[in-house]
C-alpha positions in Angstrom: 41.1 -45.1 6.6 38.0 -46.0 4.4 39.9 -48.7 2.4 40.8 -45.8 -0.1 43.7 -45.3 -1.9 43.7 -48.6 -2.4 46.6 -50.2 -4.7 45.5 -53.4 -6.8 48.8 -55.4 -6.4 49.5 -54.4 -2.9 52.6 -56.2 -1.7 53.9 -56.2 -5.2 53.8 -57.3 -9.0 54.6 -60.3 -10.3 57.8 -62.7 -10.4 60.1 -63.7 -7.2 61.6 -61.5 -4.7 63.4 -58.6 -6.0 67.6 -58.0 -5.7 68.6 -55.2 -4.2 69.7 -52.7 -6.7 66.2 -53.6 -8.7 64.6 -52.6 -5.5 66.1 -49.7 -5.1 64.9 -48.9 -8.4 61.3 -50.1 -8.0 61.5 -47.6 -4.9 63.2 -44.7 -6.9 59.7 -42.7 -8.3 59.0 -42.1 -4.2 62.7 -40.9 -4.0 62.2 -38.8 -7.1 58.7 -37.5 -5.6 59.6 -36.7 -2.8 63.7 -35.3 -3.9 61.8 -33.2 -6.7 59.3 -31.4 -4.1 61.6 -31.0 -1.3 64.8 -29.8 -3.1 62.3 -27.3 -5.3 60.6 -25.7 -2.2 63.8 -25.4 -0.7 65.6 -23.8 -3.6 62.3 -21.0 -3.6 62.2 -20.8 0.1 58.5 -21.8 0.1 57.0 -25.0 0.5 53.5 -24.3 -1.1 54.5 -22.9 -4.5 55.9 -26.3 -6.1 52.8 -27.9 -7.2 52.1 -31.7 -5.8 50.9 -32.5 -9.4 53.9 -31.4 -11.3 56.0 -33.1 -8.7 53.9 -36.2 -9.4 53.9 -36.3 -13.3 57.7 -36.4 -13.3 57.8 -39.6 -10.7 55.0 -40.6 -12.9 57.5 -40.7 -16.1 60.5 -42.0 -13.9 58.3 -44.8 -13.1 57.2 -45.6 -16.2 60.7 -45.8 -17.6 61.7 -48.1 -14.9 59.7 -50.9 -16.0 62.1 -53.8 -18.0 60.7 -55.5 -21.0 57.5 -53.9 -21.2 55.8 -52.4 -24.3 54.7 -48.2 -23.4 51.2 -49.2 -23.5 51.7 -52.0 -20.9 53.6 -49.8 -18.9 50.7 -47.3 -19.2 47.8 -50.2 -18.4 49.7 -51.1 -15.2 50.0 -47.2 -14.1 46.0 -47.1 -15.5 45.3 -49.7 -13.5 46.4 -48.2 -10.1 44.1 -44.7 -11.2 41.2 -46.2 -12.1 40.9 -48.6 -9.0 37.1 -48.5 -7.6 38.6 -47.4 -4.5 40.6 -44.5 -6.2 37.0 -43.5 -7.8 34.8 -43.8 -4.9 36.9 -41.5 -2.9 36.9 -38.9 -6.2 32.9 -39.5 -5.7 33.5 -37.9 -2.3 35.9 -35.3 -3.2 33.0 -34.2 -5.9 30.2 -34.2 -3.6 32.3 -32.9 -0.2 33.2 -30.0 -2.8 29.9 -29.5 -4.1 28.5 -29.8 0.1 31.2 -27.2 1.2 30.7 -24.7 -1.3 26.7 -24.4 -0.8 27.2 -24.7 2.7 29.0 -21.2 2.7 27.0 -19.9 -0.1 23.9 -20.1 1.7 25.5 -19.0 5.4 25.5 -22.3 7.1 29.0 -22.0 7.7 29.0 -18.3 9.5 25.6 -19.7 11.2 27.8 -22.9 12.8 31.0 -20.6 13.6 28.5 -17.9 15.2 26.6 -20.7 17.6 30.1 -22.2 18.3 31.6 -18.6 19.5 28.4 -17.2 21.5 28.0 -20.6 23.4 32.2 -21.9 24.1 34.8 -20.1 25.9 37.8 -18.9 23.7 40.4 -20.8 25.2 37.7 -24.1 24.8 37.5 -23.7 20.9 40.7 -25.9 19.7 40.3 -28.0 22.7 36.8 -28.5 22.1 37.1 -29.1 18.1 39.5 -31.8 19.0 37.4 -33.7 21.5 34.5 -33.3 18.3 36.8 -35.1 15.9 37.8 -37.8 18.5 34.0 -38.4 19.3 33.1 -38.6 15.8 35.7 -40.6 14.6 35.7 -43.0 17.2 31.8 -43.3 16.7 31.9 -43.8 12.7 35.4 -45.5 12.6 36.4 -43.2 9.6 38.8 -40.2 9.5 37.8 -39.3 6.3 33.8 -39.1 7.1 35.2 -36.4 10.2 37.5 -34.9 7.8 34.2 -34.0 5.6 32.1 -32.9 8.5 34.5 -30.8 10.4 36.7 -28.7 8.0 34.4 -26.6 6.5 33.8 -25.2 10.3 37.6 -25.4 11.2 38.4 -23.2 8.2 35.5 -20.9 9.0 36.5 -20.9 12.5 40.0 -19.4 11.6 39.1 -17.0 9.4 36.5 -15.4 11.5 39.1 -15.5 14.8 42.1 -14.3 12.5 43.3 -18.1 13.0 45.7 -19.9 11.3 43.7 -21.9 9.0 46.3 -24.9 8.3 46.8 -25.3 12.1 42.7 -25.1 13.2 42.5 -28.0 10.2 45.3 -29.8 11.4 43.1 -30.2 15.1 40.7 -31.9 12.5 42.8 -34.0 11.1 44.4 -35.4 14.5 41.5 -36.3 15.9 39.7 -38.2 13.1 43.2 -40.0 13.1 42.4 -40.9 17.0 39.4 -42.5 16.2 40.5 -44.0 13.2 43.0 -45.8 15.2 41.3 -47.0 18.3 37.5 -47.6 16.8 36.5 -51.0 17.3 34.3 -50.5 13.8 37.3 -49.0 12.2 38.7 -50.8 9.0 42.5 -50.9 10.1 41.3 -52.1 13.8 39.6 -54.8 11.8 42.6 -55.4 9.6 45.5 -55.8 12.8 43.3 -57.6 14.7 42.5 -60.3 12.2 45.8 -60.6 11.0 47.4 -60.8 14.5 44.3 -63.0 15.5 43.6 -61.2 18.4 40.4 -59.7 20.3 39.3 -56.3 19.3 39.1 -55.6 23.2 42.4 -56.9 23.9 44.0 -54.4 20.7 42.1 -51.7 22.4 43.7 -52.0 25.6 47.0 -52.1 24.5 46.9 -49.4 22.0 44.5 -46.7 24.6 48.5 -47.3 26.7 49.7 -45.5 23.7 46.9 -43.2 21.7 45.7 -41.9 25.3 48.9 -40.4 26.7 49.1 -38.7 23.2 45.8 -37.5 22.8 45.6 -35.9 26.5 48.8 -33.9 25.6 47.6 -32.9 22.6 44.7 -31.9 24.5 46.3 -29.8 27.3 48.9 -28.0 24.1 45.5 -26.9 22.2 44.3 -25.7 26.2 47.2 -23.7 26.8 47.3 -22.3 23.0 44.0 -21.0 23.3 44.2 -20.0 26.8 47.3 -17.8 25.8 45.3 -16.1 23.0 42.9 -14.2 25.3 39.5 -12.9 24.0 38.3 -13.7 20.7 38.0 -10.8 18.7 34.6 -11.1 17.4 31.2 -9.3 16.8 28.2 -11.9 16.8 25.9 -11.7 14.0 23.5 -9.3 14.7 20.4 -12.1 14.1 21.4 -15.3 15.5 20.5 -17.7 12.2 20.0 -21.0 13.9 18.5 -22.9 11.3 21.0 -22.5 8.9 23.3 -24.4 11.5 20.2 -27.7 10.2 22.6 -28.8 7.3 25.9 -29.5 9.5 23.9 -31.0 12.3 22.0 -33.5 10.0 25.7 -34.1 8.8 27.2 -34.7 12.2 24.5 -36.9 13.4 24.4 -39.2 10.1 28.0 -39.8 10.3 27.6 -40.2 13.8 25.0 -43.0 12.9 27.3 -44.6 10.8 25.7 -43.9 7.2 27.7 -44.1 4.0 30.0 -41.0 3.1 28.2 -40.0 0.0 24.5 -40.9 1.6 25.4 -38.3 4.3 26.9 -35.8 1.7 24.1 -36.2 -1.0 21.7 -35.2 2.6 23.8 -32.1 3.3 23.4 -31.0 0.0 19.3 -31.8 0.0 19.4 -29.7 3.9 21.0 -27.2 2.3 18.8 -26.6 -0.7 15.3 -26.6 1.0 16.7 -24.1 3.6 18.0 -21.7 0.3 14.5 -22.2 -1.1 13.2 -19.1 -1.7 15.9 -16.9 -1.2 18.3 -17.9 -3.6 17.7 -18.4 -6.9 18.6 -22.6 -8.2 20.6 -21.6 -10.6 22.6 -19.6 -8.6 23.0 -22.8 -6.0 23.9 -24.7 -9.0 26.9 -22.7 -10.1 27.8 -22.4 -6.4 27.8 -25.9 -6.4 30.1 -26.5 -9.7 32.1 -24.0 -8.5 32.9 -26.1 -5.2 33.3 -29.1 -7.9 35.8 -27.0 -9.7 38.1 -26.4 -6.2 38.7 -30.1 -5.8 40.0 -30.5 -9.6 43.5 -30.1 -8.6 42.7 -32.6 -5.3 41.4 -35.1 -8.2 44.4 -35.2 -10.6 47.1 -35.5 -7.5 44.6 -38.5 -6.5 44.7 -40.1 -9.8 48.4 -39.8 -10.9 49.4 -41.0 -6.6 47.9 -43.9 -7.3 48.8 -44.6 -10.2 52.5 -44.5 -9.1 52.2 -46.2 -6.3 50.9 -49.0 -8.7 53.8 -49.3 -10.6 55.8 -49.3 -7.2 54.2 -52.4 -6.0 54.5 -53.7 -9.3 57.9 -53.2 -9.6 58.2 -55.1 -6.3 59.2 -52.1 -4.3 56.8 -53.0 -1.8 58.4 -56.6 -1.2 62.5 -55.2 -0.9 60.9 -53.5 1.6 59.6 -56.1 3.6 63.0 -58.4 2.5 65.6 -56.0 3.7 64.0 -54.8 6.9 62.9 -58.5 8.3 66.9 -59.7 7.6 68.2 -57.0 10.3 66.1 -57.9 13.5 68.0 -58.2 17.0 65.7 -58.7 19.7 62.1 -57.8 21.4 62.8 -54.1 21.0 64.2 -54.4 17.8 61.4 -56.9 16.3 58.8 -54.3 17.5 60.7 -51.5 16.0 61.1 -53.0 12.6 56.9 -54.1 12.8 56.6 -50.4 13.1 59.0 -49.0 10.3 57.6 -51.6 8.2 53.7 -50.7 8.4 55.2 -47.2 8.5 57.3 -47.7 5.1 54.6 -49.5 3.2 51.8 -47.0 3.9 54.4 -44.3 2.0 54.3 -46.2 -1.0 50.6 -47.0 -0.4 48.7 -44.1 1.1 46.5 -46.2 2.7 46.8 -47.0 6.0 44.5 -50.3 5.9 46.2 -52.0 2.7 49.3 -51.7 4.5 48.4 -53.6 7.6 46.9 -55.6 5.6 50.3 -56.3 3.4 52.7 -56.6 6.0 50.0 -58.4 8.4 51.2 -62.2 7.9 55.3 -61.2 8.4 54.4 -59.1 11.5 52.7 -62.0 12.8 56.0 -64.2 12.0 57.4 -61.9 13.3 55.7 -62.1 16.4 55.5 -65.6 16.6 59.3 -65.8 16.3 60.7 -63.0 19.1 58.1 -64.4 21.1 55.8 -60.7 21.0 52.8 -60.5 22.0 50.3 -60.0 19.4 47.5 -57.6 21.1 50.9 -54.8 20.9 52.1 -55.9 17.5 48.4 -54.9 16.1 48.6 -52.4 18.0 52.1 -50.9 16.6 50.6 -51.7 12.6 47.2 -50.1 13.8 48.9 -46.5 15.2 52.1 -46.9 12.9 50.1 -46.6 9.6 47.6 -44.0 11.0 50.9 -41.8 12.1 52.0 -42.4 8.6 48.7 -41.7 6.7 48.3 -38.9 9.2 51.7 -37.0 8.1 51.9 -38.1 4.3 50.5 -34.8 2.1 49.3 -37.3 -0.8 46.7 -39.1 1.7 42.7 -39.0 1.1 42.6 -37.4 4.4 45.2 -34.7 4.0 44.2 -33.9 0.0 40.5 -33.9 1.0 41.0 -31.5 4.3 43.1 -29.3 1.7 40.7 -29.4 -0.8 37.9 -28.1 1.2 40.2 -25.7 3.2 41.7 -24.5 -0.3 45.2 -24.9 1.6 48.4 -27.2 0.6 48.2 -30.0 2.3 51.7 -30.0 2.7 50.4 -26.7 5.4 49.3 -29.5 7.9 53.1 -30.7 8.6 54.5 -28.5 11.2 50.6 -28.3 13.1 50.2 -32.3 13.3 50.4 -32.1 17.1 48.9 -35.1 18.0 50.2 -37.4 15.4 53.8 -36.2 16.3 52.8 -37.0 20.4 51.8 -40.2 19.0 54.8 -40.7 17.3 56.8 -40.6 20.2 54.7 -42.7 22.6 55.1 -45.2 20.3 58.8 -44.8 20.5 58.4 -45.2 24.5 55.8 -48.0 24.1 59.0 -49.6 22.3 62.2 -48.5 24.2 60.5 -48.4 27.7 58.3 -51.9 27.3 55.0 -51.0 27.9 52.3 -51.5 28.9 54.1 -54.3 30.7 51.5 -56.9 30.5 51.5 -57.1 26.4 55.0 -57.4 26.3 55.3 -60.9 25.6 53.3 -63.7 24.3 51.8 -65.9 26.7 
């Protein structure tokens, strides 16, 4: 991920490991969370009415009250703490300016320019295919879902709505694919993080998790194929005037990102594209309340942001994060089983995390004793932690990724679930990877 999300006292608090019924309790605002929002939608038969922020203020006060011996501003400082992170506000930087980027992209027609090209030049059934293979390129060139996540879903949604699309599901082929990347680059931050806590060679993670991300990805691939085979003939008229210079803006962002430039540099470039391409026929006060009003859209994204991660602080410090990692390493039986718990444990963390990186990074030294103990060998553990937390960070509708792409798609992001095709492929090869041994050669260590 891009080290976002990022909780101050990840692995936990202060004081010695917690007892089980206090850890069940340090774990209860997740429970509450995620009880409150299921059990609501379920009652109203709709899953996008119940707000993610109301949902979160109530685990927020549950939390709060289930610190011990703490004054109400403490309490407050610790939750504080977790909200105003510099992590937690350089991604809000980026929700601001992606929103602001969007929003004068499709004011000035940039958007409709990109989704025109895309349609005269590719073949219907190629579109969702061919959008995947984009985010898997990208990602896997700038080691960041959340810089593909920016420079893709403006098209995806733009794409659906012009081909009468779902727009949750042409997002979602976004979203896997920047989680491809995210997971295999060798410039990626949680490649860097399993590999240095495993003390292995980047190449030699690589190997062993393309055994498992590769199968996945190619039938993803071949599902998005047959889907857009099956739909025929786009129904669409191209624009009478083909506009290609107002396509400028999300080509300079593709090819920055692609270059590996910061987030925001890239963004604060889009922005600058678009304005000298508007110059003269738009007026800059009228780009300027475009802009705020692409600002405005990510306001809800913003306060989910702040009051997750303030939650999750009081989790860790609550030691929620360390009964976790107690109670799953005392119930290991064997090679299969050691691998299994490495991967609910990366898997379990990043829930009460959202960040896929902090939680390799948390559970990094166990899974290595881990390891070292069952006698695994530690190019696959990295590779479990590596694709475990980006499954997890993948499917979870409080990550950057997922409030970002919902953000700029002005969709739940709870819409992504049942369309996260290639996360739930890579889900199960990492179940095979486990039950079925392989790849056969980083089984065991040597």
């Amino acid at each position: 991920m891009d080290n976002l999300h990022h909780s101050a006292t990840a692995g936990g608090g202060q004081g010695v490991m917690v007892g089980h019924g206090k850890g069940l309790l340090a774990l209860s605002p997740i429970i509450v969370f995620l009880l409150l929002y299921v059990a609501v939608s379920a009652a109203i038969g709709d899953f996008y009415k119940m707000p993610l922020s109301i949902a979160f203020i109530v685990a927020s006060v549950w939390a709060m009250a289930t610190m011990p011996r703490m004054k109400v501003t403490e309490r407050i400082e610790v939750f504080s703490a977790g909200a105003a992170n510099s992590n937690i506000l350089y991604m809000i930087w980026i929700f601001i300016m992606a929103g602001a980027f969007s929003a004068l992209a499709n004011g000035i027609g940039a958007v409709d320019a990109t989704v025109d090209l895309a349609l005269r030049v590719l073949p219907s059934w190629f579109l969702l295919p061919g959008m995947f293979l984009t985010a898997c390129f990208i990602s896997m060139s700038i080691g960041t879902s959340v810089g593909t996540v920016v420079a893709l879903t403006p098209f995806a949604q733009q794409l659906a709505l012009t081909t009468g699309g779902s727009v949750p599901f042409f997002v979602s082929v976004v979203l896997g694919g920047s989680f491809f990347g995210d997971n295999l680059s060798f410039i990626s931050d949680t490649t860097i993080a399993a590999t240095r806590n495993l003390r292995v060679k980047m190449n030699d993670k690589f190997k062993a998790n393309l055994w498992i991300a590769l199968p996945a990805a190619l039938v993803t691939l071949a599902v998005y194929a047959t889907i857009g085979g099956a739909g025929g003939a786009v129904p669409y008229t191209p624009h009478p005037v083909a506009q290609w210079q107002l396509v400028l803006p999300y080509l300079v962002v593709i090819a920055l990102a692609v270059a590996g430039v910061n987030v925001l540099v890239v963004l604060s470039v889009g922005i600058a594209s678009c304005l000298i391409l508007a110059a003269g026929s738009h007026s800059l006060i009228d780009l300027c309340t475009t802009m705020g009003g692409g600002i405005k859209d990510m306001s809800d994204l913003i306060i989910v942001t702040l009051l997750a991660a303030g939650l999750l602080e009081v989790i860790s410090h609550n030691g929620g994060i360390r009964y976790i990692i107690g109670l799953l390493t005392r119930r290991i039986h064997g090679t299969r089983g050691a691998q299994a718990v490495v991967a609910v444990l990366v898997s379990l963390v990043n829930v009460c995390t959202a960040n896929n990186t902090i939680a390799i990074i948390t559970v990094g030294k166990i899974s290595r004793s881990i390891a070292s103990t069952f006698g695994l060998d530690p190019r696959k553990v990295a590779s479990l932690l590596d694709t475990c937390s980006c499954i997890t960070q993948c499917i979870i509708p409080y990550g950057a990724q997922s409030l970002l792409a919902a953000g700029l798609a002005k969709v739940s992001p709870v819409a992504f679930l049942p369309y996260q095709y290639y996360a739930w492929a890579l889900a199960a090869a990492v179940a095979m990877s486990i039950a079925l041994q392989f790849p056969r050669s980083h089984q065991r260590a040597a």
